[in-house]
MARLOSE-452041 format. One record per residue (C-alpha): x, y, z; residue in one letter. Coordinates in steps of 0.1 Angstrom, whole numbers, padded with zeros to 4 digits, always signed. Example, Ala and Ser with C-alpha at 12.3 -4.5 7.8 and 13.67 -1.06 7.14 Angstrom:
2
+0123-0045+0078a +0137-0011+0071s 
***
This chain:
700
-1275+0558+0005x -1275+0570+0040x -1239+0587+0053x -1253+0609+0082x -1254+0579+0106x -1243+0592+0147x -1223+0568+0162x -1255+0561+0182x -1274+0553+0150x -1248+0528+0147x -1248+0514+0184x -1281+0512+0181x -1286+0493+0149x -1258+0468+0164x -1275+0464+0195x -1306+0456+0178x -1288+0429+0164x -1266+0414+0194x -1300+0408+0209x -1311+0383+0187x -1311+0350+0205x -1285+0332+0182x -1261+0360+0191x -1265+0367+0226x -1258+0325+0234x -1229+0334+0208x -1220+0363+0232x -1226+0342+0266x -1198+0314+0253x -1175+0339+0243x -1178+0354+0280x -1175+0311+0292x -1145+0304+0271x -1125+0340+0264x -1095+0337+0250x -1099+0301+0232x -1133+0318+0221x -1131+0357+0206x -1149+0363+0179x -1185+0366+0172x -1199+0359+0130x -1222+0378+0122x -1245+0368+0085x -1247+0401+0067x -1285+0388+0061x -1295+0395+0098x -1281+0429+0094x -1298+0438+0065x -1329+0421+0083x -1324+0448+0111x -1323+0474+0083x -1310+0477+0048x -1297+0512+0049x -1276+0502+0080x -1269+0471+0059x -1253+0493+0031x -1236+0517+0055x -1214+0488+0070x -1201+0480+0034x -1192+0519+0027x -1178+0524+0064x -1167+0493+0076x -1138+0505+0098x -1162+0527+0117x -1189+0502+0119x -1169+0475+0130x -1153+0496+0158x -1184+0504+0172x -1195+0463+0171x -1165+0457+0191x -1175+0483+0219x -1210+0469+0223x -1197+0432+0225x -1170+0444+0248x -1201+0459+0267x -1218+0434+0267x -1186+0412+0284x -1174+0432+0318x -1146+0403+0322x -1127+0413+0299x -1105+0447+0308x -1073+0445+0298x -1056+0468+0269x -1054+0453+0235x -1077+0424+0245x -1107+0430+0224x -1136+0405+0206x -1137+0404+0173x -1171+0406+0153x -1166+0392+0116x -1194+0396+0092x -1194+0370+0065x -1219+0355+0036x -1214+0390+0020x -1244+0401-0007x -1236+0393-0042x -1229+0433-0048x -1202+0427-0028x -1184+0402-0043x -1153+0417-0063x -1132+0399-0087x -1097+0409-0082x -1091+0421-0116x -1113+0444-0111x -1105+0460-0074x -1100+0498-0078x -1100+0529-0061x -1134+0534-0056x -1133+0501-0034x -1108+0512-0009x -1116+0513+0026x -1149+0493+0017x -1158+0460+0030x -1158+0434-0005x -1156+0396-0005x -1130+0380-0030x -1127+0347-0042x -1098+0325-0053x -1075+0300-0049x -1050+0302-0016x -1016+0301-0038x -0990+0309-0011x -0999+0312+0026x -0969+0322+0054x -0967+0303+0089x -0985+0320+0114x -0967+0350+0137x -0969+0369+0166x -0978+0410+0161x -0974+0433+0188x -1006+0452+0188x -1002+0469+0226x -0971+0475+0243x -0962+0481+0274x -0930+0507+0279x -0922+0513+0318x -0898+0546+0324x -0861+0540+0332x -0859+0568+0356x -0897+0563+0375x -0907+0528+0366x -0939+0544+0356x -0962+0519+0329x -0971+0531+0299x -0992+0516+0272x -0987+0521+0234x -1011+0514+0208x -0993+0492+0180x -1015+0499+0146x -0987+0493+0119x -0956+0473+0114x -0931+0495+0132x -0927+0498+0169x -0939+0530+0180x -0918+0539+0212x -0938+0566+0243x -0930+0603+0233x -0926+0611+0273x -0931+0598+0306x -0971+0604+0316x -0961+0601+0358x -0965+0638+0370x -0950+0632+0405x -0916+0612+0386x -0908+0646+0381x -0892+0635+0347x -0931+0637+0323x -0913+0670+0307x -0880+0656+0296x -0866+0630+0272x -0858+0594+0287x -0849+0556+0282x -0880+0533+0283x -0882+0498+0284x -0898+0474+0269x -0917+0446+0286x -0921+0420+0259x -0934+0398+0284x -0963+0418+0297x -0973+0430+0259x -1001+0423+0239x -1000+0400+0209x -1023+0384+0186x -1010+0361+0158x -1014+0371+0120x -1010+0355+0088x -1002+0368+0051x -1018+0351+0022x -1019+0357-0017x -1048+0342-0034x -1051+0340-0073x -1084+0342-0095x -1101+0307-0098x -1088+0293-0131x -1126+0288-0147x -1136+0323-0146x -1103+0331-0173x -1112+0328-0207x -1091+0336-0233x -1056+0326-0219x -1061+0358-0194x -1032+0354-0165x -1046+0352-0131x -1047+0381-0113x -1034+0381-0075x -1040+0399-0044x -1024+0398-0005x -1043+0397+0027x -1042+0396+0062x -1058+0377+0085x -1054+0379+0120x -1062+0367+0157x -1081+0333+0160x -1088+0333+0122x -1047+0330+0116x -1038+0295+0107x -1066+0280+0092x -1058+0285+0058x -1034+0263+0040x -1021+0266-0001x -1046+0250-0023x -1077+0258-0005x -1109+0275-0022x -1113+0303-0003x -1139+0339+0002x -1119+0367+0017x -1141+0390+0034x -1122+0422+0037x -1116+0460+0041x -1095+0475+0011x -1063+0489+0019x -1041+0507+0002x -0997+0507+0010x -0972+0530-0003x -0948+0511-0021x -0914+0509-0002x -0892+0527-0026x -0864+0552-0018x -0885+0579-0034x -0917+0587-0023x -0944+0574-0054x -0981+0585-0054x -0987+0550-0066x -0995+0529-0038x -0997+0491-0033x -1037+0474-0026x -1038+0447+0002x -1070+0429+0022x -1077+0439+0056x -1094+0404+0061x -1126+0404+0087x -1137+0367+0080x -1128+0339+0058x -1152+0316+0040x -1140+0281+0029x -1158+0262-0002x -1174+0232+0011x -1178+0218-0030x -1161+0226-0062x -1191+0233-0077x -1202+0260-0055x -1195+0286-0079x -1220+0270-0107x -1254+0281-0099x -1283+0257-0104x -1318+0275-0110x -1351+0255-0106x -1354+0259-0144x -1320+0248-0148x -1330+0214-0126x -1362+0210-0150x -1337+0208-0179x -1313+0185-0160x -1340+0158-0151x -1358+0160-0186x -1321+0155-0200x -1316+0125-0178x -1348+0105-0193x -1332+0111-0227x -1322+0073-0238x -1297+0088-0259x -1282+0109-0232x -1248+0091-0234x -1244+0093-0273x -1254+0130-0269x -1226+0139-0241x -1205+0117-0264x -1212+0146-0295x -1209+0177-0271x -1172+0164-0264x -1151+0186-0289x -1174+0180-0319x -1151+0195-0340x -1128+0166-0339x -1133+0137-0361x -1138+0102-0345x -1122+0095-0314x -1158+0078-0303x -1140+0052-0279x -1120+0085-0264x -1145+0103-0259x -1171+0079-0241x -1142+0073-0217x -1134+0111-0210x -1176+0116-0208x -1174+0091-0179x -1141+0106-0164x -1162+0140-0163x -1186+0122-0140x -1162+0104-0122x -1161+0074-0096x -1176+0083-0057x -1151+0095-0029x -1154+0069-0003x -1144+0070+0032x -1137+0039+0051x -1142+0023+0083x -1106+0028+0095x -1101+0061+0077x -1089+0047+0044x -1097+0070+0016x -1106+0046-0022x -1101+0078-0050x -1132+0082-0073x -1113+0098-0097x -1108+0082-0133x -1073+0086-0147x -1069+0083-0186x -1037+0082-0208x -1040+0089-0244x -1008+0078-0266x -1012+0083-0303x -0992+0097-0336x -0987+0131-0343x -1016+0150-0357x -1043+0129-0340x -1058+0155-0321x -1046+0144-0288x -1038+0183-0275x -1067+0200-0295x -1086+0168-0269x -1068+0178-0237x -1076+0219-0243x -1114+0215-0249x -1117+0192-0216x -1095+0221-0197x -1122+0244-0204x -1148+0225-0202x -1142+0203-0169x -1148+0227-0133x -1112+0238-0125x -1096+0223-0155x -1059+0233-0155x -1035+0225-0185x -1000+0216-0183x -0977+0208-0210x -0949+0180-0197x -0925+0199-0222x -0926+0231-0202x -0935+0215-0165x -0911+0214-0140x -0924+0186-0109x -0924+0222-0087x -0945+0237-0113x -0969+0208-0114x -0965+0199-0075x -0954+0231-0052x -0928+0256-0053x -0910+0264-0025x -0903+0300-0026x -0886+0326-0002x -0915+0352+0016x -0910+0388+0013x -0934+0389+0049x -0912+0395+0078x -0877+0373+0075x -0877+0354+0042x -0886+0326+0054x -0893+0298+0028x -0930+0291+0019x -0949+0271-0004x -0966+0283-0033x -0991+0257-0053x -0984+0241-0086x -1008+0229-0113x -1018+0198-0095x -1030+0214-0062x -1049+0246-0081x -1071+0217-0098x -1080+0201-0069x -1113+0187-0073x -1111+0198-0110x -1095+0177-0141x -1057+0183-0147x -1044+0182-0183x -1008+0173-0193x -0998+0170-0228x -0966+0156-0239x -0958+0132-0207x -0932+0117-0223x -0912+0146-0226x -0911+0154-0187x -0880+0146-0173x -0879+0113-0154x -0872+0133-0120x -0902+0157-0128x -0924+0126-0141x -0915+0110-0104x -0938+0136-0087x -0969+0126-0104x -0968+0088-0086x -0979+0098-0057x -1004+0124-0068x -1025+0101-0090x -1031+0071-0067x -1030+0089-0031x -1041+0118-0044x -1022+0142-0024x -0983+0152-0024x -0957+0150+0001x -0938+0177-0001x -0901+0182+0017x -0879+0208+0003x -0867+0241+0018x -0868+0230+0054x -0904+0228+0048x -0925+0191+0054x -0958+0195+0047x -0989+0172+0027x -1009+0192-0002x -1044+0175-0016x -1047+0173-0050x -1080+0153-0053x -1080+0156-0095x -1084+0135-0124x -1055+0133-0151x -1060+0133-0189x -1029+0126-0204x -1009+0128-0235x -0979+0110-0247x -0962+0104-0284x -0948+0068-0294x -0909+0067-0286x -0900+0065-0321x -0924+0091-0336x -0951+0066-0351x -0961+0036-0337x -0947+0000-0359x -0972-0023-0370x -0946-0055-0361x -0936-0042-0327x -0951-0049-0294x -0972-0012-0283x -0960-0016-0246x -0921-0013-0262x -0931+0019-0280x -0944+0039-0251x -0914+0059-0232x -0932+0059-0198x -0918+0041-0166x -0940+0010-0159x -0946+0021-0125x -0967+0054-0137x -0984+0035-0169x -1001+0010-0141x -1015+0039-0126x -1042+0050-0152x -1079+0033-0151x -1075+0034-0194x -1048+0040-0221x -1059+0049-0254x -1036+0042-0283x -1041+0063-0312x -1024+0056-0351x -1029+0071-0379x -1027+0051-0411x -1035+0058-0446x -1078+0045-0448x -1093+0057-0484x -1129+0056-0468x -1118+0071-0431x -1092+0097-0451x -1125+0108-0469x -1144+0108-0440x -1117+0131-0417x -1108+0155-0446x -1147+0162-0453x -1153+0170-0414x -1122+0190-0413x -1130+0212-0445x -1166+0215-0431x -1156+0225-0398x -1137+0256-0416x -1163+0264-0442x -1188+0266-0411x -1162+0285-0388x -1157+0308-0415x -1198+0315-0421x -1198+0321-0380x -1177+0350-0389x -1196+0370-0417x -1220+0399-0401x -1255+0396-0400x -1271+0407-0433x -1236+0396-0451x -1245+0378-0487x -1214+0364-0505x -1222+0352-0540x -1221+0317-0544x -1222+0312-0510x -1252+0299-0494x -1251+0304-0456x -1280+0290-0444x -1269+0253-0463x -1236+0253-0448x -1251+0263-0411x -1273+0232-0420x -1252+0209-0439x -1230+0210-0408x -1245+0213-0379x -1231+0174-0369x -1202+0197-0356x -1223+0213-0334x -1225+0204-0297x -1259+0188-0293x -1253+0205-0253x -1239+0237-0251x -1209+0239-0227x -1227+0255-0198x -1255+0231-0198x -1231+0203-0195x -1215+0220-0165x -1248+0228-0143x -1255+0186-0155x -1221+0172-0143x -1221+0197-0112x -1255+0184-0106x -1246+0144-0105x -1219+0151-0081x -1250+0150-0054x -1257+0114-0063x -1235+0084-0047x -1251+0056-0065x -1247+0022-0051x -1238-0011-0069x -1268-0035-0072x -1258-0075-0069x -1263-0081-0106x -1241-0054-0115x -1217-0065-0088x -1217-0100-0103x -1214-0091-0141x -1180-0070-0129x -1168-0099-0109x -1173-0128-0135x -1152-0102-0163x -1127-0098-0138x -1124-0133-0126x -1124-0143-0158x -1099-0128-0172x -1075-0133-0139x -1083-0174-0150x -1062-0167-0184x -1028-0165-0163x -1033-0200-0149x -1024-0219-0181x -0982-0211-0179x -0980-0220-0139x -0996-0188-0128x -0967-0174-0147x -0984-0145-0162x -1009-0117-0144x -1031-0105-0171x -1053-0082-0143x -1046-0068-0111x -1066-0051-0085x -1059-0015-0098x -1081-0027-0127x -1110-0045-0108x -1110-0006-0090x -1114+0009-0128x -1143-0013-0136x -1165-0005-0107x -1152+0036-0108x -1166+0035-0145x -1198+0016-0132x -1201+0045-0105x -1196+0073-0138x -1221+0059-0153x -1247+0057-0132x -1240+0095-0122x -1243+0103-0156x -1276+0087-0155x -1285+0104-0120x -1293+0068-0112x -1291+0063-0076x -1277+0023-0083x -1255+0008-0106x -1273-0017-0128x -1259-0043-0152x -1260-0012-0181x -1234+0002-0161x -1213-0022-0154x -1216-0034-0189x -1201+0002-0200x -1170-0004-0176x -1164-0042-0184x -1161-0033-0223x -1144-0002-0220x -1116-0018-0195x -1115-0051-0215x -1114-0032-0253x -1084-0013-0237x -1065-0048-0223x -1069-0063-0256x -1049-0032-0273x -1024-0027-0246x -1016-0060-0228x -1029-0086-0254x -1006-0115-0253x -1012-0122-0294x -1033-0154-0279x -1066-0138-0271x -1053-0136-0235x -1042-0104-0211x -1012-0102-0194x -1009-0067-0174x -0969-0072-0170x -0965-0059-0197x -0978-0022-0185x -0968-0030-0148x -0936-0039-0152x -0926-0035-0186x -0915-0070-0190x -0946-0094-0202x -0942-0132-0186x -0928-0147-0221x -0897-0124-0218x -0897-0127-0178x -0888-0169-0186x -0867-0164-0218x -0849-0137-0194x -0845-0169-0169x -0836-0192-0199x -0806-0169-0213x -0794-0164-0174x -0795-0204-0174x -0771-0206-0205x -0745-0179-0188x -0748-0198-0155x -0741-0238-0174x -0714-0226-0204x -0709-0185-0196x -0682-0190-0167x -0651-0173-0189x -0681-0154-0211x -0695-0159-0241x -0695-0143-0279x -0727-0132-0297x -0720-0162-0321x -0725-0187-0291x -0752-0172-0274x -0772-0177-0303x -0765-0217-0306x -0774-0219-0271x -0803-0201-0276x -0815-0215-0305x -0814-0249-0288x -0835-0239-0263x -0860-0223-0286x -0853-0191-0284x -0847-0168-0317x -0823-0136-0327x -0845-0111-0321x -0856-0124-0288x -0822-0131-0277x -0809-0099-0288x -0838-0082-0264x -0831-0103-0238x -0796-0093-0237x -0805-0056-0238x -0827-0058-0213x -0797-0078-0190x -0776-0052-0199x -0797-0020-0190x -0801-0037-0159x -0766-0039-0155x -0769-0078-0152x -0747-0085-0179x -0719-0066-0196x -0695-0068-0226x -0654-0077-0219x -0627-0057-0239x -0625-0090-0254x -0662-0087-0267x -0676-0113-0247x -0706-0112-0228x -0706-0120-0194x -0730-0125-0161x -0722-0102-0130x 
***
């Protein structure tokens, strides 16, 4: 590698490439619009075109290199004369050598140029740095300028006027803030992206620096490329350390334009995808990759295969945004598998993030507002699970034991898709553009065969209307389905535990090349990469519903809408949030396809997935729906018994009434003891009714 490069070389080699076309109208606009325009990109590739050795020099000495660019712009722009006012040149699209993962920055890499990806995780408002400043002497008036390369104000050593008569001594000078030469700069921390971890690693962080006209255009969440140089800090200890601090000198910053940037698709790779694609039995075949180790689960997992694809973004007229993203609840008895479920999706879905509710705090999930060590302390935010898997598939096991302040966060998260955040003196809006796979337990352990599901579940109505599907999953005592789970289970060990004998191994008795084949059900008919370059691959499609799709959705939904009309339009048993689920499923499906339409297949898929779910969740025991039951937690039966009891206190309840009487009146207007004795609970958690010292019950 070249080192012996004259600063000519160098002014040279740049000049060959400032007089490129694209650069010198680049050049030409800066000199139109200086300062709203100051800095000139230049692609690493048209330096390399220019010359590669040149090209590999600017990585090893970047400070040098980049000093020189800024002369022969500067050159190149006679307007511009004043000190500290400079053009910036910022090289971006770094070769793949480059590229650094912050885990593994060291010493070798200081004071080289090296890209870094991550995920912005705390970013600092933008502020004013000194880099010139002008000191005028106290006794002569004299102006002198001062360079401003670190964080400390470096004051004139002496006055530079020989005829002041006062260069040789000691005296005052003043500052002249006003006169001065600022540029803005901003501090950000970004963390490693959460899909290149494995193992449970902990993300790795590093600072960096971005100043001038690049300042500002960051923000916590974002999916960033830091091209930088490598610094290195002495830690700011009392005692001097020989260990220092690493931080990013930043020269350009590169924003992700998709989440599945980072998954490379070769043309073999695309080969593969389409031939996949023609498979008719590509959906059962996803179905099977999805945690094969698991027993069963078949409904589960169709409906998770489709919330990998996922709905299509959609951008209105008027600048309303409809999500695309599926949302699925899974509620089932201990030991079904429901967190072995939530872990496997984490690691397979792009930026899959898992959260247990147990352990989440709403600032974990959401933002934390934490106090900056950059300047004054000021408050900043720092991104919670939510906004790191943007675009990606957030996990949360064990909902239901979030706290209900914590478990308020999520509202707004799931259906706009972003979150509000006002704490700290700080307002500010965070995307988090992610589909939720959730888990919850029944509120009394198990779920009872002769109790209504939507009174076992320990959610607020309010958040259960929010997700496209909820699974319930029980676990009873099935001789032929007991057989069937133990078998798989002991399988999925015996062939776990072949995996792990060395090559050559022979175990009397034992027959590895049986077991490998006896049970190779559990595994995945696509391996786990495959599936990702598929899934990243159908986000390019946006199919579009066909009119016999669109009429198959609407007769299912219409239909079942009808069923509330017998009681008076008393009962809802569908609302708009589920006609939005059908057609989202639809859209999945056809991506999963790479079909560019949604045809009646499709929408067949959505209409029995969304129905088979009503039926478990918010069947009325009469073959009909009714949705109040998730929505608001009160189904329309108990909404006019509710109206029936309040009619009783309001005729004969004026001094109260005991248990005893309540129940006469009740059973004369057909309603039993249990259903009274809900009725009243609900009254009283409401705070509609309460008890006297007496023991009577009472209307307030």
């Amino acid at each position: 590698m070249p080192s012996n490069y004259q600063d000519e070389d160098i002014q040279a080699a740049w000049n060959d490439v400032f007089f490129r076309d694209k650069y010198r109208i680049m050049i030409q606009c800066i000199a139109d619009n200086f300062p709203q325009k100051k800095s000139v990109r230049v692609d690493y590739a048209d330096i390399n075109a220019v010359s590669v050795d040149f090209a590999m020099f600017v990585l090893d000495e970047p400070d040098r290199c980049l000093e020189i660019a800024r002369k022969t712009v500067m050159s190149l722009l006679p307007n511009i004369s004043r000190p500290g006012e400079t053009i910036n040149v910022r090289i971006h699209n770094l070769p793949r050598d480059a590229k650094v993962d912050i885990r593994n920055l060291r010493a070798d890499h200081l004071r080289k140029l090296v890209a870094v990806e991550g995920l912005a995780r705390k970013v600092t408002t933008v502020r004013p740095r000194m880099t010139h400043a002008l000191f005028r002497c106290a006794r002569c008036g004299s102006e002198i300028w001062v360079a401003q390369p670190g964080m400390m104000l470096k004051e004139p050593l002496m006055c530079n006027n020989p005829e002041g008569g006062c260069n040789k001594q000691s005296t005052r000078f003043n500052l002249d803030e006003k006169e001065s030469v600022y540029i803005d700069t901003q501090k950000i921390e970004i963390q490693e992206s959460p899909e290149g971890l494995r193992g449970g690693a902990q993300p790795e962080r590093i600072t960096g620096y971005v100043e001038d006209d690049i300042a500002g255009e960051v923000t916590a969440g974002n999916r960033i490329t830091l091209n930088g140089i490598l610094r290195s800090a002495e830690k700011s200890e009392r005692d001097k350390s020989t260990v220092f601090e690493i931080y990013l000198d930043v020269v350009s910053v590169e924003f992700e334009q998709h989440e599945y940037d980072e998954i490379t698709i070769t043309d073999e790779d695309e080969r593969k995808i389409l031939e996949m694609s023609r498979d008719p039995d590509l959906y059962d075949n996803i179905v099977r990759s999805i945690s094969p180790s698991i027993y069963g689960l078949d409904s589960v997992k169709r409906a998770i295969a489709l919330q990998l694809f996922g709905g299509c973004h959609k951008e209105m007229d008027d600048g309303t945004v409809m999500r695309g993203d599926m949302h699925i609840l899974l509620i089932g008895d201990p030991g079904v598998a429901k967190s072995q479920l939530l872990r496997y999706m984490s690691s397979l879905a792009p930026r899959g993030i898992y959260a247990s509710g147990k352990s989440a705090s709403a600032a974990g999930l959401t933002a934390a507002a934490v106090r900056d060590d950059f300047g004054d302390g000021r408050w900043t935010l720092e991104a919670g699970a939510l906004v790191l898997a943007d675009k990606g598939l957030a996990c949360i096991d064990e909902l239901d034991k979030m706290t209900d302040q914590d478990r308020s966060s999520l509202h707004e998260a799931m259906e706009s898709q972003r979150i509000s955040v006002a704490k700290a003196g700080i307002t500010a809006t965070l995307q988090c553009r992610c589909s939720m796979l959730a888990a919850a337990n029944p509120k009394y352990g198990r779920f009872e065969e002769d109790t209504a599901i939507a009174d076992q579940i320990d959610l607020p109505p309010a958040l259960m209307s929010r997700f496209d599907l909820i699974f319930v999953l029980t676990d009873k005592p099935d001789r032929k389905k007991d057989t069937a789970i133990t078998e798989h289970i002991l399988n999925a060990h015996q062939r776990g535990q072949v995996r792990m004998m060395h090559e050559g191994d022979i175990i009397p008795g034992i027959d590895a090349r049986a077991v490998l084949d006896r049970t190779d059900a559990i595994r995945p008919v696509y391996e786990q990469e495959m599936l990702r370059k598929y899934v990243a691959y159908s986000k390019r499609i946006t199919p579009v519903i066909t009119e016999e799709a669109k009429r198959i959705i609407e007769n299912s939904f219409l239909r079942i809408r009808n069923m509330g009309g017998g009681d008076g339009g008393k009962s809802v048993p569908i609302t708009a949030r589920q006609l939005e689920a059908f057609v989202r499923l639809s859209e999945a499906s056809a991506k999963m396809r790479l079909s560019a339409v949604v045809t009646d297949v499709d929408a067949n898929r959505a209409v029995d997935l969304v129905e088979d779910y009503l039926q478990r969740i918010a069947g009325n025991g009469e073959g009909g729906f009714d949705i109040d039951k998730i929505a608001t937690g009160i189904s329309s039966k108990d909404r006019s018994k509710i109206e029936v009891v309040k009619g009783i206190f309001s005729e004969y309840g004026a001094d109260g009434l005991t248990m005893d009487e309540l129940r006469q009146h009740g059973e004369s207007q057909g309603i039993g003891e249990d259903e009274l004795n809900r009725v009243i609970k609900q009254l009283r958690d409401k705070v509609e009714v309460i008890v006297t010292q007496s023991g009577r019950y009472k209307m307030v």
